[in-house]
C-alpha atoms as one frame of an Amber mdcrd trajectory, in Angstrom:
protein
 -29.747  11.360  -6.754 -32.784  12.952  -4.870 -31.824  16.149  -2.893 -34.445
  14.412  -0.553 -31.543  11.328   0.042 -28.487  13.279   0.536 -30.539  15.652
   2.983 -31.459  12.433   5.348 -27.851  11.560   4.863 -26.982  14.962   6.017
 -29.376  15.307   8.991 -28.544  15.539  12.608 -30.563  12.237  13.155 -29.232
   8.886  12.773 -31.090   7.522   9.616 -28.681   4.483   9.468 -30.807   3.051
   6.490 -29.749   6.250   4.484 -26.603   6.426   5.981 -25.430   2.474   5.226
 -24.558   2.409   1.600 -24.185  -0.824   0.297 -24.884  -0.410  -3.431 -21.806
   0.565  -4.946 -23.690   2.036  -7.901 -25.566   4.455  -5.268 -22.191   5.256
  -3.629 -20.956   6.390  -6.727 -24.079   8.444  -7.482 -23.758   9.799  -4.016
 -20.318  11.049  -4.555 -20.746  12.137  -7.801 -23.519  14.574  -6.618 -21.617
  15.644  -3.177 -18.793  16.835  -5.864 -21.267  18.872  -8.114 -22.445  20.223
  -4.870 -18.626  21.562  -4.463 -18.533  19.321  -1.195 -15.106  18.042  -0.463
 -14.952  14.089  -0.386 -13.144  12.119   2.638 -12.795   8.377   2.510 -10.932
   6.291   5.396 -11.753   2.361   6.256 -11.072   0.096   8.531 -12.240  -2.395
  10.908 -13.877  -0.069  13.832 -13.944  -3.015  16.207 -14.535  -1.870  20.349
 -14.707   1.907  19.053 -13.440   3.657  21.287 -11.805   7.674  22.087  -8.969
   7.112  19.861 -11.369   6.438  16.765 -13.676   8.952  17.488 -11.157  11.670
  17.679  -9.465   9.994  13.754 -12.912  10.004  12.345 -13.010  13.724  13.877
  -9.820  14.664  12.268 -10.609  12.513   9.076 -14.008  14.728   8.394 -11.831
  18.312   8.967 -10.427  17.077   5.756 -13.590  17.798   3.951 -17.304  17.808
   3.903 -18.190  14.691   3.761 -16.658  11.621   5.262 -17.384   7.998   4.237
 -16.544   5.307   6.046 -15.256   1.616   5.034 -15.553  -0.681   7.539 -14.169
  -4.432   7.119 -16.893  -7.467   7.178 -16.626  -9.901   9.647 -14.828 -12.339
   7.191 -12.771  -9.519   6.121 -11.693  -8.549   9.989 -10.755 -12.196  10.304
  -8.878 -12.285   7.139  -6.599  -8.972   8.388  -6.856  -9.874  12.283  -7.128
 -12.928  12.887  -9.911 -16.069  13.937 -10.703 -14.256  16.739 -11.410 -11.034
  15.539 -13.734  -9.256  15.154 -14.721  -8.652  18.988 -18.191  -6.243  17.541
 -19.838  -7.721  15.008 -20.197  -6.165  12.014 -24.090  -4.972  11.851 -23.095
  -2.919  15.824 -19.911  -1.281  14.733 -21.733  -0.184  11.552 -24.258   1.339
  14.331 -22.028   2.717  16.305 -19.799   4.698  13.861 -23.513   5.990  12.196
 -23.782   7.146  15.387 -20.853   9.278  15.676 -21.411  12.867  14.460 -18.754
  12.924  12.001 -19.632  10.198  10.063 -21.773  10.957   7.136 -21.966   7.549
   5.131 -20.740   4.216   6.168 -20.575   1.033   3.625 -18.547  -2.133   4.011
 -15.458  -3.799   2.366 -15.740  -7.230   1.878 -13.502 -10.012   1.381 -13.579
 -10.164  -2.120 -12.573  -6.671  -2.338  -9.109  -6.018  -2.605  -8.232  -2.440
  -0.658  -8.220  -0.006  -3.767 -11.871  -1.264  -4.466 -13.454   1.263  -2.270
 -10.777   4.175  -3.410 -11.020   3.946  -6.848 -15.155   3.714  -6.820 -15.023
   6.750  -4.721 -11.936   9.302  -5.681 -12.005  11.346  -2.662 -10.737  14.569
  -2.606  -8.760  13.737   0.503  -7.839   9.442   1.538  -6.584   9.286   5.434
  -5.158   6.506   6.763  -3.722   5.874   9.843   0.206   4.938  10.237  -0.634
   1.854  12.478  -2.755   0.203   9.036   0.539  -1.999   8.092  -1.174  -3.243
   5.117  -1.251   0.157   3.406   2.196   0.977   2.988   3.967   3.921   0.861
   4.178   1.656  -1.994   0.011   1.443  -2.317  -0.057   5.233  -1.640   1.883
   5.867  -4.800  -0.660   3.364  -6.604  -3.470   5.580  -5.228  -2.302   9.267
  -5.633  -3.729   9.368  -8.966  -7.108   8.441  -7.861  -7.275  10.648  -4.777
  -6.707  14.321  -4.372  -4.590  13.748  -1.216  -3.865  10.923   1.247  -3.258
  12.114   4.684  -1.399   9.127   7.365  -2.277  10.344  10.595  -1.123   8.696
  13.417  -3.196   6.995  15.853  -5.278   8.850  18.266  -5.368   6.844  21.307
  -3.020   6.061  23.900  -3.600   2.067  23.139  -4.868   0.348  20.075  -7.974
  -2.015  20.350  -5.343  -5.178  19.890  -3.789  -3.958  22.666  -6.738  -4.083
  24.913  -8.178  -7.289  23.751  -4.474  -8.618  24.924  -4.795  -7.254  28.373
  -8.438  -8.155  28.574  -7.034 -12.120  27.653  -4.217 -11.446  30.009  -6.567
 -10.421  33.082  -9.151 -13.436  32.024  -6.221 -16.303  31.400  -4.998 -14.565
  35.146  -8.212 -14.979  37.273  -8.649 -18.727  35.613  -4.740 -19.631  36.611
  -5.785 -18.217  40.540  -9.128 -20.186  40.377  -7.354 -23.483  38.789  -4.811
 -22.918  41.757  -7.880 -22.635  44.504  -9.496 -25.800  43.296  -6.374 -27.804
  42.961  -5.620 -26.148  46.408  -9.181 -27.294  47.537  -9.112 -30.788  45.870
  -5.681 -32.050  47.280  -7.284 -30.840  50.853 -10.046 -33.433  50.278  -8.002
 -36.108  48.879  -5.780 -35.923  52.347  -8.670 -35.449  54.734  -9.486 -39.009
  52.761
């Protein structure tokens, strides 16, 4: 791996075509040369969708874990597959963007649906694996599959007052609210007419 690569990864700029790691074959060159560099290795994933305080400040904690902190992030099929048909709110090219964009973020690459969720940790053996206690589909049972693969896995728990499903639901609520009072208005307005002949 050229020292010139993991320096753009490393820079204070964006350089999201360095930063969005695709190849698994690079990632694992990547990693491989962080290591021999004595850097420490953080992996989390997820799906990042409406990114808001409470992931910034777990991808803030995630990186204090190490030196360098990659980044999973679902597909769009994949999001649908864990979430849901309606789901994922951000596609998946912006919330790639947007967590480059966030300073503790060093390398971001995406988990398809054909992966099953120890593809990504075994490729990369971090040093440290977080993951948050709100992920239900990584229970204690897959962190005893992965402890032999990972230095340490660290469940933190979430870092916002109210989850991202949570405010899609009161976003639905306050939409499916406003269209009740406006179906009310018009039947309101259309009986009016009706009687007025």
């Amino acid at each position: 791996m050229s020292p010139k690569h993991t320096a753009k990864i490393l820079a204070p700029e964006t350089n999201f075509q360095h930063r969005l790691i695709n190849d698994q074959g690079l990632l694992k060159k990547l990693v491989e040369t962080f290591k021999k560099q004595g850097k420490k290795v953080v992996l989390t994933q997820g799906v990042w969708d409406l990114i808001h305080e409470g992931h910034a400040l777990y991808l803030e904690v995630a990186k204090s874990y190490g030196d360098i902190l990659i980044v999973g992030v679902d597909s769009d099929e994949l999001t649908r597959v864990r979430k849901g048909p309606n789901r994922p709110i951000v596609p998946e090219t912006e919330r790639l963007k947007m967590l480059v964009h966030l300073r503790h973020v060093d390398i971001v690459t995406v988990r398809e649906a054909s992966h099953d969720i120890g593809d990504l940790i075994r490729l990369v053996r971090p040093d440290v694996l977080v993951t948050s206690s709100s992920t239900s589909d990584f229970d204690e049972k897959m962190k005893s599959e992965y402890k032999d693969v990972c230095g340490k896995i660290v469940t933190m728990p979430p870092q916002a007052t109210t989850s991202t499903t949570a405010r899609i639901r009161n976003l639905t609520i306050e939409g499916a609210e406003e269209l009740a009072s406006e179906v009310v208005k018009l039947t309101q307005d259309f009986l009016e007419k009706i009687k007025k002949g």
